[in-house]
N, CA, C and O atoms as a Maestro MAE file, in Angstrom:
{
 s_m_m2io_version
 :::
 2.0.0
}

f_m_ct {
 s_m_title
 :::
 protein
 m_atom[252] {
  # First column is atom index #
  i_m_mmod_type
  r_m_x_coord
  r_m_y_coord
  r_m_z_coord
  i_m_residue_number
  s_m_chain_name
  s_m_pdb_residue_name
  s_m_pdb_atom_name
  i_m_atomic_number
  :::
  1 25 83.604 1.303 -14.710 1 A "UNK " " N  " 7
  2 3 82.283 1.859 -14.517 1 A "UNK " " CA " 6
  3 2 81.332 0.719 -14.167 1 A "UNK " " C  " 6
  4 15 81.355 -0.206 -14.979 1 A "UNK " " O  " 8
  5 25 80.430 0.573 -13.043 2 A "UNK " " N  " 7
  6 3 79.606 0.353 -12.657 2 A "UNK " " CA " 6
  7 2 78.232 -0.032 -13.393 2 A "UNK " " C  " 6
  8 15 78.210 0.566 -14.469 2 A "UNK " " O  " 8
  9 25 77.320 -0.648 -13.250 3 A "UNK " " N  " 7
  10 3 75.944 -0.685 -13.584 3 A "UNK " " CA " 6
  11 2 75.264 0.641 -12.565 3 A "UNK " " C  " 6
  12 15 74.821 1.768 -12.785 3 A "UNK " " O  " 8
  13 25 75.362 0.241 -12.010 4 A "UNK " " N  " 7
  14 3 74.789 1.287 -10.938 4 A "UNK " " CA " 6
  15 2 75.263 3.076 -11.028 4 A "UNK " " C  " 6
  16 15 74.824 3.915 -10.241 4 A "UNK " " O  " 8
  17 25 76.189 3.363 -12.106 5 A "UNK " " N  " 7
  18 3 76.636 4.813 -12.248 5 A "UNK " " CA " 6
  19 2 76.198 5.227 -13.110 5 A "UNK " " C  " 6
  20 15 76.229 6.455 -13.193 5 A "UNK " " O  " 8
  21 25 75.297 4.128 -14.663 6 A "UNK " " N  " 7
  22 3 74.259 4.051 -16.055 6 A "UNK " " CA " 6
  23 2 72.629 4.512 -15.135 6 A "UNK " " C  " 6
  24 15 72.024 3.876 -14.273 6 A "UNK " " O  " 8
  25 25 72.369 5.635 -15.666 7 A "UNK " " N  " 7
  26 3 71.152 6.075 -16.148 7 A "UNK " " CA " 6
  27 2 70.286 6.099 -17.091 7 A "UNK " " C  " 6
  28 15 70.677 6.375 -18.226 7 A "UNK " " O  " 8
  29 25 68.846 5.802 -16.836 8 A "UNK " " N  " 7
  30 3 67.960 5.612 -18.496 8 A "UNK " " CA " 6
  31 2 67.464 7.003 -18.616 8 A "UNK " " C  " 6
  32 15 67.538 7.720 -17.618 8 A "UNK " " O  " 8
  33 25 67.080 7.368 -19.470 9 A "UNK " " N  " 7
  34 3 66.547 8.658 -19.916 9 A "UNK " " CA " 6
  35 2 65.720 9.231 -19.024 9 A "UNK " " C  " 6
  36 15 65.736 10.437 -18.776 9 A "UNK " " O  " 8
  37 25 64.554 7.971 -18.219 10 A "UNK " " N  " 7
  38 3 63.697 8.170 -17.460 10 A "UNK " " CA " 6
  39 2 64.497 8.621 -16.287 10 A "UNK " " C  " 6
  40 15 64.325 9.743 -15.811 10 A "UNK " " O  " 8
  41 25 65.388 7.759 -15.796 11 A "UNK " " N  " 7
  42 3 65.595 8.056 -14.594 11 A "UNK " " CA " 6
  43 2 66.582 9.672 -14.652 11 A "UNK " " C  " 6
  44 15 66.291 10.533 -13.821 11 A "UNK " " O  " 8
  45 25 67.700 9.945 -15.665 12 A "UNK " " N  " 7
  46 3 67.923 10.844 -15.736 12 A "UNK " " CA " 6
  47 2 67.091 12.146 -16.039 12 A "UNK " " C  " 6
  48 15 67.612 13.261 -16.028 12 A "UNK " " O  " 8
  49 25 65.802 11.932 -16.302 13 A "UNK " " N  " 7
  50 3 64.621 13.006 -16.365 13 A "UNK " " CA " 6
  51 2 64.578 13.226 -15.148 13 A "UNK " " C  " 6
  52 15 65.124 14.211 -14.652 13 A "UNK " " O  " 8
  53 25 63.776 12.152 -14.309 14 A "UNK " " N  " 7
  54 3 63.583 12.947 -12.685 14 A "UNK " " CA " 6
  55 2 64.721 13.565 -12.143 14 A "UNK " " C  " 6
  56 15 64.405 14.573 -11.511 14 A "UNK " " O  " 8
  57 25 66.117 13.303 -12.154 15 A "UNK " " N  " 7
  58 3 67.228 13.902 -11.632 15 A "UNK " " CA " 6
  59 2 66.917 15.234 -12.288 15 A "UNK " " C  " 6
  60 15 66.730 16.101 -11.434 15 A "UNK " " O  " 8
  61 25 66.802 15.671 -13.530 16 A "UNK " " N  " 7
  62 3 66.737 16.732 -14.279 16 A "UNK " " CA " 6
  63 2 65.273 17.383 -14.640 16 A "UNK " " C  " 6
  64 15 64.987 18.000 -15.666 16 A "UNK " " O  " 8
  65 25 64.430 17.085 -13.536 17 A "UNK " " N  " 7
  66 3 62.618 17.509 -13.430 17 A "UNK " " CA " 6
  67 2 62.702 17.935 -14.596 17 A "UNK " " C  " 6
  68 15 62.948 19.123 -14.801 17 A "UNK " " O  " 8
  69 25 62.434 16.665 -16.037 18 A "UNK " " N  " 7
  70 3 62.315 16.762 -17.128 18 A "UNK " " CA " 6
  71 2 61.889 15.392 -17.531 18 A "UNK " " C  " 6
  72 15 62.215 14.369 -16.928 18 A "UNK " " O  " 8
  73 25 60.984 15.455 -18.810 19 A "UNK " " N  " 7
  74 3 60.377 14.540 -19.348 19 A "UNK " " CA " 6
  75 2 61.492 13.514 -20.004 19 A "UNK " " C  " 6
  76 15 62.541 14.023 -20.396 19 A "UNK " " O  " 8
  77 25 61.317 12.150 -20.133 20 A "UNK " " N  " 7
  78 3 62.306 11.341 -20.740 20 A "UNK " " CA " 6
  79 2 62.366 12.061 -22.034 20 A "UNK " " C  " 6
  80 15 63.485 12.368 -22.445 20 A "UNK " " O  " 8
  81 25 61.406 12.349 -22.678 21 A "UNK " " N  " 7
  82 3 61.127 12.864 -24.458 21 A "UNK " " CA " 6
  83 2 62.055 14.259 -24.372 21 A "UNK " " C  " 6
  84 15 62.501 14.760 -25.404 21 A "UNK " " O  " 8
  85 25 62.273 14.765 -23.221 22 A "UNK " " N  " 7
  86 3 63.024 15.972 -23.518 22 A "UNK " " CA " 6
  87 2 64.218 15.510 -22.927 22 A "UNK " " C  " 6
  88 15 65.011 16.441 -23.067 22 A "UNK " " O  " 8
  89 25 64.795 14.558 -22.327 23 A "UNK " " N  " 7
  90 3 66.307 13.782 -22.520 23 A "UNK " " CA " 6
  91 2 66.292 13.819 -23.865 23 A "UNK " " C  " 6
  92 15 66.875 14.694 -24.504 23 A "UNK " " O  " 8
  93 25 65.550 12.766 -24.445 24 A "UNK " " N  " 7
  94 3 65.820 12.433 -25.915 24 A "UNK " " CA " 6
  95 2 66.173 13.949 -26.368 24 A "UNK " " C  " 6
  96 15 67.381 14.077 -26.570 24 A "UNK " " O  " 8
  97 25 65.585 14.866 -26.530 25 A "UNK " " N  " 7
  98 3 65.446 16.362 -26.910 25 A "UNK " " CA " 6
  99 2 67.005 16.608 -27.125 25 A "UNK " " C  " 6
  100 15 67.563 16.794 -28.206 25 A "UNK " " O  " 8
  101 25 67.507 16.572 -26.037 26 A "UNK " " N  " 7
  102 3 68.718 16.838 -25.569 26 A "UNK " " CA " 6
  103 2 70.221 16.303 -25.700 26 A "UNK " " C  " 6
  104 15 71.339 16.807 -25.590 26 A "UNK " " O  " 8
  105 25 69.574 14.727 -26.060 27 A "UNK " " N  " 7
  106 3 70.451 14.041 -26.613 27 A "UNK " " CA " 6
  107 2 70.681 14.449 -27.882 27 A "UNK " " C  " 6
  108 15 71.834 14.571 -28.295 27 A "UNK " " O  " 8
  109 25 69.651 14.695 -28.614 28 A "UNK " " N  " 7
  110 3 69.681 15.845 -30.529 28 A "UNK " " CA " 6
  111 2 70.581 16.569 -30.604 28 A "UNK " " C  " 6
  112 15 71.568 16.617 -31.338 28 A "UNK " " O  " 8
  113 25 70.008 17.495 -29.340 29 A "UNK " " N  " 7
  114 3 70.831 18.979 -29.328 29 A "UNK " " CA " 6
  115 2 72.308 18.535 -28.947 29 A "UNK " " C  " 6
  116 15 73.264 19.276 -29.176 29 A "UNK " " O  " 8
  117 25 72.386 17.835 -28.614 30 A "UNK " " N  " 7
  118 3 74.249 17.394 -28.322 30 A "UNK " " CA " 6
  119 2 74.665 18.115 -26.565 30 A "UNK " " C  " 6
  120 15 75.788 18.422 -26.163 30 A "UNK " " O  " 8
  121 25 73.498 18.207 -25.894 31 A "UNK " " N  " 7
  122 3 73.093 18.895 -24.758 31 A "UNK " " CA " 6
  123 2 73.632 17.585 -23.820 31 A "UNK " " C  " 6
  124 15 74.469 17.788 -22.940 31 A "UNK " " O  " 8
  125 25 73.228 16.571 -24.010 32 A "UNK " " N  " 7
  126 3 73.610 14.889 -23.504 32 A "UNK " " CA " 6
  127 2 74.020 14.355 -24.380 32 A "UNK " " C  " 6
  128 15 73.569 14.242 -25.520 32 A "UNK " " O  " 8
  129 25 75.524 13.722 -23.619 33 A "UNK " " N  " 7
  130 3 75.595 12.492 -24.438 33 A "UNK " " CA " 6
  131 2 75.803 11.425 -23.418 33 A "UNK " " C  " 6
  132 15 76.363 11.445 -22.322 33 A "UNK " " O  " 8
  133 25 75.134 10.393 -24.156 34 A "UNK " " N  " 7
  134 3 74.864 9.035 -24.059 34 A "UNK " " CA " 6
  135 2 75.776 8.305 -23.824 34 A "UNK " " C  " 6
  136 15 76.555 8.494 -24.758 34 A "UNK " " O  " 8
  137 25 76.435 7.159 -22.793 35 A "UNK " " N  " 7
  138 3 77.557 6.533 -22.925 35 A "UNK " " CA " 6
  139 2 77.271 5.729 -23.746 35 A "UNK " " C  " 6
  140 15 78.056 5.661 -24.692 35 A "UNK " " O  " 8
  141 25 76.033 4.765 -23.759 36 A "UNK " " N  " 7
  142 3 75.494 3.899 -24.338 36 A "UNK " " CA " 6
  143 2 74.076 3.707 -25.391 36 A "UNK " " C  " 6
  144 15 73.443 4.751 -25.547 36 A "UNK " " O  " 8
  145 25 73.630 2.687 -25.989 37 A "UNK " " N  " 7
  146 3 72.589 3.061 -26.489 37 A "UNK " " CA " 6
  147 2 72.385 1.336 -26.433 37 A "UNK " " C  " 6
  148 15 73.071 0.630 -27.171 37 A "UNK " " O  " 8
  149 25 71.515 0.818 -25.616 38 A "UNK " " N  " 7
  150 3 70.635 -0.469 -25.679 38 A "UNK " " CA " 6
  151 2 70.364 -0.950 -27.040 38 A "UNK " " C  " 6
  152 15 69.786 -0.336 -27.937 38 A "UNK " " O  " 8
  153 25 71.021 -2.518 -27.083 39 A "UNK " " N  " 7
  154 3 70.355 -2.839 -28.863 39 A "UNK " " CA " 6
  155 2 68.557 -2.897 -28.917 39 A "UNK " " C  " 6
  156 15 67.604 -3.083 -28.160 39 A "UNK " " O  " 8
  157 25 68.801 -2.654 -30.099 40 A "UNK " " N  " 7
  158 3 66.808 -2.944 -30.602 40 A "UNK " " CA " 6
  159 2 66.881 -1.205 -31.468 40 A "UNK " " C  " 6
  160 15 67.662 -0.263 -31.601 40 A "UNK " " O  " 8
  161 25 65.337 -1.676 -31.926 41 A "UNK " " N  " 7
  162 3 64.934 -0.301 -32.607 41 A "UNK " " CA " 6
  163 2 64.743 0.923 -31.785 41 A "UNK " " C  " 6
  164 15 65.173 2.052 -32.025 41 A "UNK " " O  " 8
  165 25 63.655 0.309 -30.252 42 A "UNK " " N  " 7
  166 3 63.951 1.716 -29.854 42 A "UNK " " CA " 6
  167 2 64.525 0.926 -28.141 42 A "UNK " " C  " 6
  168 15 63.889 0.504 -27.175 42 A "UNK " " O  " 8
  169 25 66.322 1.052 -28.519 43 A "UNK " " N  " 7
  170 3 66.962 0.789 -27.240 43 A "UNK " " CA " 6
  171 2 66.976 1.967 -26.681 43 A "UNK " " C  " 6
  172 15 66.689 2.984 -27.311 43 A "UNK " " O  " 8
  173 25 67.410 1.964 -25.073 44 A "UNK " " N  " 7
  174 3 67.668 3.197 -24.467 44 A "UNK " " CA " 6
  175 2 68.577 3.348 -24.643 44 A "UNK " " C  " 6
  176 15 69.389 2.514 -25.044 44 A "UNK " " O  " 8
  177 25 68.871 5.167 -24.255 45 A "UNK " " N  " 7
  178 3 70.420 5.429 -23.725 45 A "UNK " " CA " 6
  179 2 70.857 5.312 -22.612 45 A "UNK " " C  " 6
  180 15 70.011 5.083 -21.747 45 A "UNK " " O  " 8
  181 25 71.828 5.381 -22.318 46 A "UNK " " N  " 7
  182 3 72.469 4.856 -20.608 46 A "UNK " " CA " 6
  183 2 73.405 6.343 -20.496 46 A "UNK " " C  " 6
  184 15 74.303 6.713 -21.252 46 A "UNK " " O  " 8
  185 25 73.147 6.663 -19.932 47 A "UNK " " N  " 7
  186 3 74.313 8.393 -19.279 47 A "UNK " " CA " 6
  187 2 74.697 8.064 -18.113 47 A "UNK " " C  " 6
  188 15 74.169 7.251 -17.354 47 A "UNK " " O  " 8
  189 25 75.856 8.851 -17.913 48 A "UNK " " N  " 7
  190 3 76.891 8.331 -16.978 48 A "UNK " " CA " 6
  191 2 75.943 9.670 -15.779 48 A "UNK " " C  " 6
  192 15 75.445 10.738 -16.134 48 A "UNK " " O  " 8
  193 25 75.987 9.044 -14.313 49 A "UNK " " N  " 7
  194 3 75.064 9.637 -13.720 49 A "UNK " " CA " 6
  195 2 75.813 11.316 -13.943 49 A "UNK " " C  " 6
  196 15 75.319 12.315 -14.466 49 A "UNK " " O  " 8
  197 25 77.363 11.081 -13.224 50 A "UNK " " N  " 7
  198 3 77.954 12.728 -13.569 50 A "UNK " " CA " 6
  199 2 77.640 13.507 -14.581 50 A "UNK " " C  " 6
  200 15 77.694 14.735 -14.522 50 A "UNK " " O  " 8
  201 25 77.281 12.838 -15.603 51 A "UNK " " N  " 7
  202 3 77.250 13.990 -16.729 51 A "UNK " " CA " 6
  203 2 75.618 14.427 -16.627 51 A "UNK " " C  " 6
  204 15 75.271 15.475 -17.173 51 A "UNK " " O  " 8
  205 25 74.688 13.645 -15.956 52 A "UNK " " N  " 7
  206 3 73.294 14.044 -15.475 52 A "UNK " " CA " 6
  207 2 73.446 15.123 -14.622 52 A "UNK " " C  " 6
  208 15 73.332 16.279 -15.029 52 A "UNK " " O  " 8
  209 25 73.743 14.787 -13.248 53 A "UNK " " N  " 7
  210 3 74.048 15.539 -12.061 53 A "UNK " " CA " 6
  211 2 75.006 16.847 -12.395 53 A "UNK " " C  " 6
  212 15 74.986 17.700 -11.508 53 A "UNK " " O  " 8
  213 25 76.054 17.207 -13.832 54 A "UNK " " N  " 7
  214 3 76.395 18.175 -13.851 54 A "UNK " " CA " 6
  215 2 75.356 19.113 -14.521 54 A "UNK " " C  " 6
  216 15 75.360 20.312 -14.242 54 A "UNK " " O  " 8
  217 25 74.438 18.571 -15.427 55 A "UNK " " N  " 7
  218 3 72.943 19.740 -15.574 55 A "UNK " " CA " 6
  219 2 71.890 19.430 -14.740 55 A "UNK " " C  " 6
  220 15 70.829 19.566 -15.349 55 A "UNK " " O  " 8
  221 25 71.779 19.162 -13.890 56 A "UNK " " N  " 7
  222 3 70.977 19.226 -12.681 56 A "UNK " " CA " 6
  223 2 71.021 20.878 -12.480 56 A "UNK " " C  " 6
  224 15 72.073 21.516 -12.511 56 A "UNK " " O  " 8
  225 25 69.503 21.557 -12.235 57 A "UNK " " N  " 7
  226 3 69.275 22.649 -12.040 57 A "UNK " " CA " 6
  227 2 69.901 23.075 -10.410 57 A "UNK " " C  " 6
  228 15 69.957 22.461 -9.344 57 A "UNK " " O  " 8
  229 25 70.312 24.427 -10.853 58 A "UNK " " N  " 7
  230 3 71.013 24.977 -9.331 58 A "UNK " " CA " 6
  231 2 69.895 24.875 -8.128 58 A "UNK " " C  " 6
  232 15 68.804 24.310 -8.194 58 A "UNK " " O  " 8
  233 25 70.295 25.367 -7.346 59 A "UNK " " N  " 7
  234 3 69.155 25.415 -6.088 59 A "UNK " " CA " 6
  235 2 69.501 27.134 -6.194 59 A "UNK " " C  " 6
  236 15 70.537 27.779 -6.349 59 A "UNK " " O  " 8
  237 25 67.969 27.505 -6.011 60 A "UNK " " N  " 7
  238 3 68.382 29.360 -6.012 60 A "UNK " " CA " 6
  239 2 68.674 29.699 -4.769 60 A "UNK " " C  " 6
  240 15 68.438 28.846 -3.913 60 A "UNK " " O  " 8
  241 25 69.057 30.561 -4.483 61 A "UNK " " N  " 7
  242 3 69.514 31.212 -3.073 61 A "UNK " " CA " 6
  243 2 68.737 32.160 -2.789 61 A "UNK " " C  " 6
  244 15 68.607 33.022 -3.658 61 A "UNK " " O  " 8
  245 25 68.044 32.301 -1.621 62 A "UNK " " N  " 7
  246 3 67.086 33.301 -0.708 62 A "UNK " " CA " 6
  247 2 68.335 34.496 -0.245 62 A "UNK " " C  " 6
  248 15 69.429 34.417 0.315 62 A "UNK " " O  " 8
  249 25 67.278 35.911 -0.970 63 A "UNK " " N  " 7
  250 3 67.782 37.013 -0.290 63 A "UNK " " CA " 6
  251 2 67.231 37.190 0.416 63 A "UNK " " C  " 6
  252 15 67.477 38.131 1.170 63 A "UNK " " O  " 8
  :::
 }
 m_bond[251] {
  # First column is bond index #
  i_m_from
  i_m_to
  i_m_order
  :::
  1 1 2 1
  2 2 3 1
  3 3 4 2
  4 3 5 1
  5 5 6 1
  6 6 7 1
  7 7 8 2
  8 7 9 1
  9 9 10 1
  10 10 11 1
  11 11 12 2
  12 11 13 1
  13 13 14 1
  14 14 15 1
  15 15 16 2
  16 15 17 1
  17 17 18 1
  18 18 19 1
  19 19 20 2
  20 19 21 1
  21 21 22 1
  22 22 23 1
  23 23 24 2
  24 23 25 1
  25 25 26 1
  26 26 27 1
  27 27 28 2
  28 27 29 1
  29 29 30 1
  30 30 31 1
  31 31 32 2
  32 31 33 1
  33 33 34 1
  34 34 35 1
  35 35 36 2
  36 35 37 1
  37 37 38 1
  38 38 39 1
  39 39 40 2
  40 39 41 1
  41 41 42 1
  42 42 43 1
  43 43 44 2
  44 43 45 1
  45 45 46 1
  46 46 47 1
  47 47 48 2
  48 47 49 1
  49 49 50 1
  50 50 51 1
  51 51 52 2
  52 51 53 1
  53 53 54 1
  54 54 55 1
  55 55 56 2
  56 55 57 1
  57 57 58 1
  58 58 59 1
  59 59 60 2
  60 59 61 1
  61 61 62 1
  62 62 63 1
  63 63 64 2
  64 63 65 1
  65 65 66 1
  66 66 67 1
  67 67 68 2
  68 67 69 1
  69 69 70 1
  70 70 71 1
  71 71 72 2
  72 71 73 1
  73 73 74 1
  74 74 75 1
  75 75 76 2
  76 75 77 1
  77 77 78 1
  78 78 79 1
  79 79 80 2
  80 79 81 1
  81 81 82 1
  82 82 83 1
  83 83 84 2
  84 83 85 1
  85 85 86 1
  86 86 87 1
  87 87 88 2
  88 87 89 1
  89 89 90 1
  90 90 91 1
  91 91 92 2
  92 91 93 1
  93 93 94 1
  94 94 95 1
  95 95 96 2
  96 95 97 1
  97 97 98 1
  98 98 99 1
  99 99 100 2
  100 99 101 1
  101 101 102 1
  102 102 103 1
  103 103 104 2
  104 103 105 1
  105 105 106 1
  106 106 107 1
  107 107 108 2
  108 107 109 1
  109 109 110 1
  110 110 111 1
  111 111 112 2
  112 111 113 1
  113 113 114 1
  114 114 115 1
  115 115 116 2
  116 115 117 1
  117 117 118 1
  118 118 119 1
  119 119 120 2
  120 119 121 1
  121 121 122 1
  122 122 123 1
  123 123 124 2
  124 123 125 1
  125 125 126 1
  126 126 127 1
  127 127 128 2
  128 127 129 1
  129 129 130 1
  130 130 131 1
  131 131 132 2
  132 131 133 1
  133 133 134 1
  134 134 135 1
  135 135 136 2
  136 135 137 1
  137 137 138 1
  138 138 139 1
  139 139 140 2
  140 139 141 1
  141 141 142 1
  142 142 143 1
  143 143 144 2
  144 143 145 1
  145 145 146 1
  146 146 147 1
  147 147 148 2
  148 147 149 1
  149 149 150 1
  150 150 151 1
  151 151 152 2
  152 151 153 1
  153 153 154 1
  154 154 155 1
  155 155 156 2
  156 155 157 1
  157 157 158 1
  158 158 159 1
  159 159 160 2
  160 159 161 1
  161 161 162 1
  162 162 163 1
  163 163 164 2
  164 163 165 1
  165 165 166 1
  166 166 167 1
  167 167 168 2
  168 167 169 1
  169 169 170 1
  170 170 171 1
  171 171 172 2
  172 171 173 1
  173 173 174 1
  174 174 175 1
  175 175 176 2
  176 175 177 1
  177 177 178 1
  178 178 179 1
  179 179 180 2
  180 179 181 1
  181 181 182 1
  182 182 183 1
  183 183 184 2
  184 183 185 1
  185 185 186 1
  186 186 187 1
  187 187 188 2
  188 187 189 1
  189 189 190 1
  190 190 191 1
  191 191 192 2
  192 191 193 1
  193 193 194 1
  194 194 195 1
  195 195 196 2
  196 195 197 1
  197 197 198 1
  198 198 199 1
  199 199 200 2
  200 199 201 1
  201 201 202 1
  202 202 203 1
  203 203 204 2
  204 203 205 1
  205 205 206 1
  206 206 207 1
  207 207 208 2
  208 207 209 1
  209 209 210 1
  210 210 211 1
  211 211 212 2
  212 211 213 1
  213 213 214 1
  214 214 215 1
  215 215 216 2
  216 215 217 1
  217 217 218 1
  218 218 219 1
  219 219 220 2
  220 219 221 1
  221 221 222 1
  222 222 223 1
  223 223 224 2
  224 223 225 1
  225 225 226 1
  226 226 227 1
  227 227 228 2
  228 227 229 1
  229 229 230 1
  230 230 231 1
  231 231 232 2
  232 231 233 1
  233 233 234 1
  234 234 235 1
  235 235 236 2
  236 235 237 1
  237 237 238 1
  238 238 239 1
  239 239 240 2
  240 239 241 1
  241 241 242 1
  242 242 243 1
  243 243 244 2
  244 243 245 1
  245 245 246 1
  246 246 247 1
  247 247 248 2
  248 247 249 1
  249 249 250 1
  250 250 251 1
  251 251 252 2
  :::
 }
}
């Protein structure tokens, strides 16, 4: 795995037109998980981009 395939909460928010605080949300709910978690008190998480891009909202379809 790559550096470049790690997502931060932030950046996995815009993929998911969602607030970083509701990544975190989600990471709770067991909705995301995290590959990683940055040292420190408040490190980030790192998500593997696929597991972002598989809850990425559908595109609706025009009748």
């Amino acid at each position: 795995m790559t550096e470049l395939e790690l997502l931060t909460s932030g950046e996995a928010g815009v993929l998911l037109t969602k607030s970083a605080r509701t990544v975190q949300r989600m990471v709770d709910a067991g909705t995301l998980k995290p590959v990683r978690r940055l040292p420190g008190v408040n490190g980030a998480f790192l998500f593997k981009r696929s597991d972002v891009e598989a809850l990425m909202p559908k595109p609706k379809v025009a009748r």
